[in-house]
N, C-alpha and C positions, 0 to 999 in steps of 0.2 A: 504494500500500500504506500502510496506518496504520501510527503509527510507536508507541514506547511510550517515553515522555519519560523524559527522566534530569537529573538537575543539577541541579531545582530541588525535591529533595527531600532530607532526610536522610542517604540513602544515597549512602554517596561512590562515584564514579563513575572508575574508571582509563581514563586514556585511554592506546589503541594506540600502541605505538612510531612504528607505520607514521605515525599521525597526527599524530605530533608533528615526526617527521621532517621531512614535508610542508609543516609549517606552518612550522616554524625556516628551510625553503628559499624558501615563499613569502610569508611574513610574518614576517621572522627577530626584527623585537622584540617582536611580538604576544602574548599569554597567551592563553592556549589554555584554554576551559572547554566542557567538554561540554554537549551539549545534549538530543541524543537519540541512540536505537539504533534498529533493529528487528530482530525475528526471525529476517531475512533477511544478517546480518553489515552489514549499513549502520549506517554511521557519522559523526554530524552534530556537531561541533563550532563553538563562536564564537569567532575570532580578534581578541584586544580588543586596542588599544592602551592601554597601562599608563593613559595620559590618560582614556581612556573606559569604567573598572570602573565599574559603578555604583554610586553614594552611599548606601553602606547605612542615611544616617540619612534617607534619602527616600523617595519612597515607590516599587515596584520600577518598574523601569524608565527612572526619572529620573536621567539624567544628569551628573554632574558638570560644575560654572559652566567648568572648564578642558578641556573636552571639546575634543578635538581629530583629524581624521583619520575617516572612515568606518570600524566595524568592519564584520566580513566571515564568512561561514558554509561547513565547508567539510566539500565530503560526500565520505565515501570508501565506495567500495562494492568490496569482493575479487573477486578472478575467480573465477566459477562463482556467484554470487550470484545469487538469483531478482530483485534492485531493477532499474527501468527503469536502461540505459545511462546513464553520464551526459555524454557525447557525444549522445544523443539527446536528453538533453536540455535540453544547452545550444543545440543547436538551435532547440528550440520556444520556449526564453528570448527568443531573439534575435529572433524572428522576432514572435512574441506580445507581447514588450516595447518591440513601437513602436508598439502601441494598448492596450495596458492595463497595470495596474501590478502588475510582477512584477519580480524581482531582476533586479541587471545581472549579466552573467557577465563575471569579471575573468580566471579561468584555466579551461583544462579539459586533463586530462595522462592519458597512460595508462603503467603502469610494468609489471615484471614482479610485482607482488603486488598489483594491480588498476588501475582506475580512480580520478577527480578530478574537482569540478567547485567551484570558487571562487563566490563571489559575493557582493557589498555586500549586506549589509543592508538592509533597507527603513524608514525612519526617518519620521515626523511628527514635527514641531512640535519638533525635537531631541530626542526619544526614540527608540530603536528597538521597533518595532512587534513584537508578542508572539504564539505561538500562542493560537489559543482551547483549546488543550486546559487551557492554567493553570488552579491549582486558582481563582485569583479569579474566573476568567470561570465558572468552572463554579458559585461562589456568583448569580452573576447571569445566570442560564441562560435567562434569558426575553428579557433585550437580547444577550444576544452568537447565540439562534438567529435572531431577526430579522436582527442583524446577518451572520450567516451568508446566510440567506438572500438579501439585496439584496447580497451582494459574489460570489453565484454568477449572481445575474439580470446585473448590471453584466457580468460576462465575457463570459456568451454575447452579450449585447449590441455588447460592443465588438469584441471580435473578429470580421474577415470572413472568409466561408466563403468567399468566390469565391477568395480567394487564400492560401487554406491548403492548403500541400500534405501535412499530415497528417491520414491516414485513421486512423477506429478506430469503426468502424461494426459493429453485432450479426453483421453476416454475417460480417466478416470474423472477429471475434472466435470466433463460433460454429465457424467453416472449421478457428480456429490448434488450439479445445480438439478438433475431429475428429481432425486430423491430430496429437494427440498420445493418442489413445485416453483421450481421461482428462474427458468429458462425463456419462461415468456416478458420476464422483467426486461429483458435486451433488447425486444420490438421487436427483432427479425429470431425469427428460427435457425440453431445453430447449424441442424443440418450435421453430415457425417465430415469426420476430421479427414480435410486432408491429407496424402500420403504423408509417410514421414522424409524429409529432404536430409538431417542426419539428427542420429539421437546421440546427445550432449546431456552432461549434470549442468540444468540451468540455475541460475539466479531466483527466477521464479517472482523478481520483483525489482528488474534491471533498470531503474528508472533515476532520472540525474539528481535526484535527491541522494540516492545512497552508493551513488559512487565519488572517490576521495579523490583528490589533487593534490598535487605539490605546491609548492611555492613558482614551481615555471609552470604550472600547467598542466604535468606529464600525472599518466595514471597510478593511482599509489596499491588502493584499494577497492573492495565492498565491502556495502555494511546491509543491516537488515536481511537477513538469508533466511528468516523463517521459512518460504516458501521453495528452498531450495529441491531440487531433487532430477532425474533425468525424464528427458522430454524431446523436442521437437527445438530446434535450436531458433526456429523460428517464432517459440512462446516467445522468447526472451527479446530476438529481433524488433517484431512486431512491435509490443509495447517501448522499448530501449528509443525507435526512431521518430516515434512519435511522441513520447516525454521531451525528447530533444523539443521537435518543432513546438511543442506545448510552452515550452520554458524557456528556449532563446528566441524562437521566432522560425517564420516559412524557410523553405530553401536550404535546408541543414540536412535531410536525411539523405543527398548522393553521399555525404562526407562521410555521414557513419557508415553507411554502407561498404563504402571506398576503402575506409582504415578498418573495417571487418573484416574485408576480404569477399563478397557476396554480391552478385547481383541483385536487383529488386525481384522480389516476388508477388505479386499482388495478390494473388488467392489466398497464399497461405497469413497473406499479413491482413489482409480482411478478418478472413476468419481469426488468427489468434485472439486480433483487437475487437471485436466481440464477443470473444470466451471471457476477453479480461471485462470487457463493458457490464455483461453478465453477474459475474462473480461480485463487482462492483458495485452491482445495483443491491444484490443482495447482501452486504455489509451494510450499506445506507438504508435501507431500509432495517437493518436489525438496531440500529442508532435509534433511526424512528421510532420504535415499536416500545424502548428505551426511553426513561425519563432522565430528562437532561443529566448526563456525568455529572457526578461530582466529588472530587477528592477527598477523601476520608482522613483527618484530621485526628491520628493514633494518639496525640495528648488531651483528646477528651471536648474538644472546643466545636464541636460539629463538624461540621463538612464544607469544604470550601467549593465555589462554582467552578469549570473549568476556567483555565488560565485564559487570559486574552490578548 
């Protein structure tokens, strides 16, 4: 699921008691800055050590000369939330992070007001590596889509199917949206999946919010891989080239294409982007059906509204 950034805008950003709690337990001297939300009550915070704010006379992301200590990012998602498990997926962390570069996972908890899932940072060069959703990446939308694109070719690359043992193939996808009556939610009938063009361990939610940059631009990491598992390398396409155009602008997906390695497809990219349209609709509506999130406040003070 896309996420909708916070913290690096104007708008100040409160973070959940729940959140804080969590982090005073697992990172009790860390400063806690938000990062992002989504619509779904998830909740992404960065847990800095005082040592490692960054040097506001530098340029962002660069580090303090006294930087010391890993910081850490930490997602909390409530029960009844539409986001992937995050026990599931610190699974695929662990399992896909011992051939490609993705966070290590330091904790994963589950309480009576949700779930947790810890994890370092992903750093170059002593920076920590950044969404492409910033607004700088989006001034230079023509390297951070290439750069998108050859950090989704890399994954399916490095990752092996023979010994992944998560599925997330259209069939089965198609079977979860039957068995919840909710495939008419997309408008058009999905209809049989396309052949398979090559089956890859996807991302499963390859979209420019959860892919990392450097400091020049160049592909660091992923983040968010709940939905990770082997598939159709075109799930991941599909959605990856249209996040692009969604988020810098027209005229970007030859590039991803280009620094993929791939022609255009258009059947197969129709369809995937209506599996995900699909699946979409049916989160949003599980929101709906949901009264409004609200953060559970563990010191007894009520409940706080989502953040804004």
């Amino acid at each position: 699921m896309s996420s909708t950034l916070v913290g690096i805008s104007p708008t100040p950003v409160e973070v959940p008691p729940v959140v804080h709690n969590l982090a005073g337990r697992l990172r009790p001297v860390a400063t806690v800055v938000p990062v992002w939300r989504n619509e779904y009550g998830g909740f992404t915070a960065r847990l800095e050590d005082s040592a490692r704010l960054e040097d506001r006379t530098n340029a962002p992301g660069r580090t303090t000369p006294r930087a010391a200590g890993r910081s850490s990012y930490l997602k909390w998602v409530p029960h009844g939330s539409a986001c992937p498990d995050p026990f599931a997926e610190a699974d695929r962390l662990v399992w896909a992070g011992s051939f490609a570069p993705l966070p290590r996972v330091l904790d994963v908890g589950r309480n009576r007001y949700g779930s947790w899932l810890l994890t370092e940072a992903v750093e170059r060069d002593g920076a920590i590596a950044t969404s492409a959703i910033e607004p700088r990446w989006r001034s230079l939308a023509k390297r951070s889509a290439i750069a998108i694109g050859l950090g989704l070719r890399q994954l399916h690359d490095l990752l092996p199917v023979d010994t992944c043992s998560f599925v997330r193939t259209a069939e089965l996808r198609v079977a979860a949206l039957t068995r919840s009556a909710a495939v008419a939610l997309c408008g058009t009938p999905l209809g049989d999946p396309p052949s398979v063009d090559r089956l890859v361990v996807c991302h499963g939610d390859a979209t420019v919010p959860n892919t990392l940059l450097d400091r020049a631009g160049r592909f660091v990491a992923h983040v968010d891989v709940g939905d990770l598992g082997v598939a159709d390398r075109w799930s991941d396409i599909a959605v990856t080239t249209r996040s692009v155009t969604r988020r810098y602008g027209p005229g970007l997906e030859p590039l991803v294409l280009a620094a993929y390695g791939v022609a255009p497809d258009p059947v197969r990219t129709r369809y995937y982007r209506a599996l995900w349209d699909a699946e979409e609709a049916v989160r949003v509506r599980r929101v709906a059906q949901r009264a409004e999130p609200r953060y559970p406040d563990p010191n007894g003070r009520g409940h706080l509204r989502r953040a804004s």
